[in-house]
N, C-alpha and C positions, 0 to 999 in steps of 0.2 A: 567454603569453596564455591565459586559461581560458577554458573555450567558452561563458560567456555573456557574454565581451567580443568573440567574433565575428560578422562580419556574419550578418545572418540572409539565404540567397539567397533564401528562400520570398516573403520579406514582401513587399507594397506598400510603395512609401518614404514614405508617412506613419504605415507599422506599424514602420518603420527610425526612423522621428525618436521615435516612440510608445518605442519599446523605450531612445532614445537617452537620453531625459527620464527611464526610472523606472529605469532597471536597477541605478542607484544604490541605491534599496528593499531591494535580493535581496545586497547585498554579504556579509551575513553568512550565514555557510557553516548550511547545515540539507540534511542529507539529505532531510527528509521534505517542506519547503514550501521549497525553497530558488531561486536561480533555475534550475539546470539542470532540477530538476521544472517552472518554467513554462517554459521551452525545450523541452522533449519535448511537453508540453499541443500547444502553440504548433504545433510541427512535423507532431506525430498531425493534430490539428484542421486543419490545410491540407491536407495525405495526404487525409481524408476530403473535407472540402469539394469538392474536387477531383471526385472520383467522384462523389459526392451532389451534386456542383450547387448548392453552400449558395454563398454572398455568401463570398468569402474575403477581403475587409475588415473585414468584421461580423465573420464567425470569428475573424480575427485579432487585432482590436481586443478583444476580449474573454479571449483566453483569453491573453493579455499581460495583463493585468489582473483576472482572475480571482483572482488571491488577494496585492492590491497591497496589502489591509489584514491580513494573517493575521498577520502577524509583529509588529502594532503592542502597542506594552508597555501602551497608554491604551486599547485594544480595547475596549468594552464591546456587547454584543449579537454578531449575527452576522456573518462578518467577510464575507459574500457580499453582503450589503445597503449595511456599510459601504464594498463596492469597488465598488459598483454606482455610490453615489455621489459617490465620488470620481473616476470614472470620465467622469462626466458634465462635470467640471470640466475633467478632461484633454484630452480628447476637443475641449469647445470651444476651449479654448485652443491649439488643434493645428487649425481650421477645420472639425473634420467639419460635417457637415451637421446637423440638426437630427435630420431620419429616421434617422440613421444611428447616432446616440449613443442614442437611444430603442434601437431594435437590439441595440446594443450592453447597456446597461443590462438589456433585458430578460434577454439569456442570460446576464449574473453573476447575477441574482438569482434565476433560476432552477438553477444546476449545482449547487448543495451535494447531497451524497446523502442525509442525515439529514433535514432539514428544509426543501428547496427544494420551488418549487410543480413541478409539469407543465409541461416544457419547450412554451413556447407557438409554436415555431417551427425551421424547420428548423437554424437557424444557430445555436441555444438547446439543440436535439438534438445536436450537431457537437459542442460542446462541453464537455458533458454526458458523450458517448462519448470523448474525447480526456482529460478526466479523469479518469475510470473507468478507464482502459484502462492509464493510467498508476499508478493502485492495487493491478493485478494483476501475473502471471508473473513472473519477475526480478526485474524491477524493484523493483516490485509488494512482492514480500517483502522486499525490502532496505529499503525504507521502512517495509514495517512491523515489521522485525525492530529498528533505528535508533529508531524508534517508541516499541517495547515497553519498549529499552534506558533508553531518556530517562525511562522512569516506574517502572524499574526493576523489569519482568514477570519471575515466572517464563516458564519456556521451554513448558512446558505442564503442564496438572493430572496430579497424580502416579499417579491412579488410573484416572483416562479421557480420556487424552491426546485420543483422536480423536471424543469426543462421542458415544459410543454407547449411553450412557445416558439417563436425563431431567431433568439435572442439567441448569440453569440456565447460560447461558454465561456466562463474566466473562472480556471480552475488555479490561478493564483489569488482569486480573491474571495472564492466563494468555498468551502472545502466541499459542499455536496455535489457542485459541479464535478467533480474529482470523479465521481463515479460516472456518470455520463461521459465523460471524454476518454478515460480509462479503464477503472477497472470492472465495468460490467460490459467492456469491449474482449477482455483480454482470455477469456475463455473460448473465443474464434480466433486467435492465437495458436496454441499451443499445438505442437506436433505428434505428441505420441497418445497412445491410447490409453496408456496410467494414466497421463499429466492430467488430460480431460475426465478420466472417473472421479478425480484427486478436485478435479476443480467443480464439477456438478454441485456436491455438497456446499464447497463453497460459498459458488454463483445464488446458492435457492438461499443461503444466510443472510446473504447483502441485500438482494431481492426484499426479504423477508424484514430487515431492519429498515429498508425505504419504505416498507406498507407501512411499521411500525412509527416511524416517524410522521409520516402522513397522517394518520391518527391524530398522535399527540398535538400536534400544530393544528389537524380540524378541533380538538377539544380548547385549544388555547382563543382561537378563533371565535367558539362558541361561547366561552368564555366572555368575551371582547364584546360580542353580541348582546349576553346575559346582561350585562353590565347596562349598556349601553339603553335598555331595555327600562333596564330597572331604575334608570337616569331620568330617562323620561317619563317611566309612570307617578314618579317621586314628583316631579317637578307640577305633572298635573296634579295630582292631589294638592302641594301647594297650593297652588294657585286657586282650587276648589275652596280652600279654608280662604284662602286673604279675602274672598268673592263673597264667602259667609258670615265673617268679620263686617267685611265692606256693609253688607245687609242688615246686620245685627246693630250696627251704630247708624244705622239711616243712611249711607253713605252711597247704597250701590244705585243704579242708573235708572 
């Protein structure tokens, strides 16, 4: 049994019959939008609600559906708009209430991070932060290393790995850029005061894997040095013997 055919204990049983109807949507395997990514949404977004006081039906019902349209092969526009409205269908065909789907509706069209309006509400925040949150740390990089794979990224720019120059980021091409443009932004994002203690840990792991890699890359370097070192003492020592040769046959100058 894979864990997005497991009961959800968190949900309300109309977010249980919600999950029962689409989860067929998420059967094909994607790291990066797959269903275990809306299971973690799902489970953050309750976590928070919880402490925040948000409607954890409205949370729930949304971020189950937050990205029901991402995967579709006929997608055309954005696919937060397109689950907004499909959303509205499910929703009534499952009884919600009318308030409730409006709710609901507002905070998928509100979470994209590139092009979503201002979260108009707390349960619109909730989930906003429970998607975020799953972009970063661990995670966070697994999806977007899965990401970069799929579009076939180098690993990072050869000469300014870590953006310290004023070089233009290209985080289609580079996957380390990724972090510079995104997700070591998106912790001055978030709106409530979980999402942020949720994201602290995070941010200091990603942090913590850019020292680490900075490392590695000084040792590979040093490496590269080593070599190069060792290239040239080689060469003089030749040339020492051919000189001693040269002298030893009468030859040298």
């Amino acid at each position: 049994m894979t864990l997005y055919q497991t009961p959800l204990p968190f949900l309300h049983p109309l977010l249980q019959a919600l999950w029962d109807r689409i989860s067929t949507v998420f059967q094909a395997p994607s790291v990066v939008h797959g269903a275990d990514h809306v299971y973690r949404v799902a489970a953050v977004a309750d976590r928070i609600a919880i402490v925040e006081g948000a409607n954890r039906l409205i949370v729930g019902a949304a971020a189950l559906l937050h990205d029901i349209c991402r995967n579709d092969s006929d997608l055309v526009g954005c696919h937060a708009l397109a689950a907004a409205e499909k959303a509205r269908v499910l929703l009534a065909e499952l009884a919600f209430a009318q308030d409730q789907i409006e709710c609901v509706v507002c905070a998928i069209e509100a979470h994209r991070f590139s092009s979503g309006p201002e979260a108009p509400s707390l349960e619109a925040q909730v989930l906003q932060d429970a998607d975020r949150l799953d972009a970063i740390g661990a995670i966070g990089m697994l999806r977007a290393f899965a990401f970069g794979d799929e579009l076939t990224h180098s690993a990072y720019h050869p000469s300014d790995p870590f953006h310290r120059t004023e070089r233009p980021l290209d985080d289609m091409r580079y996957a380390i850029d990724h972090f510079y443009r995104k997700l070591l932004q998106i912790i001055d994002t978030l709106h409530t005061v979980e999402g942020r203690r949720i994201a602290r840990r995070r941010q200091e792991f990603m942090e913590a894997y850019l020292d680490a890699l900075e490392h590695d890359l000084a040792d590979a370097q040093l490496a590269d040095t080593q070599v190069a070192d060792t290239q040239v003492a080689d060469t003089q020592v030749a040339d020492t013997q051919v000189a001693d040769v040269r002298e030893l046959v009468g030859l040298g100058g």
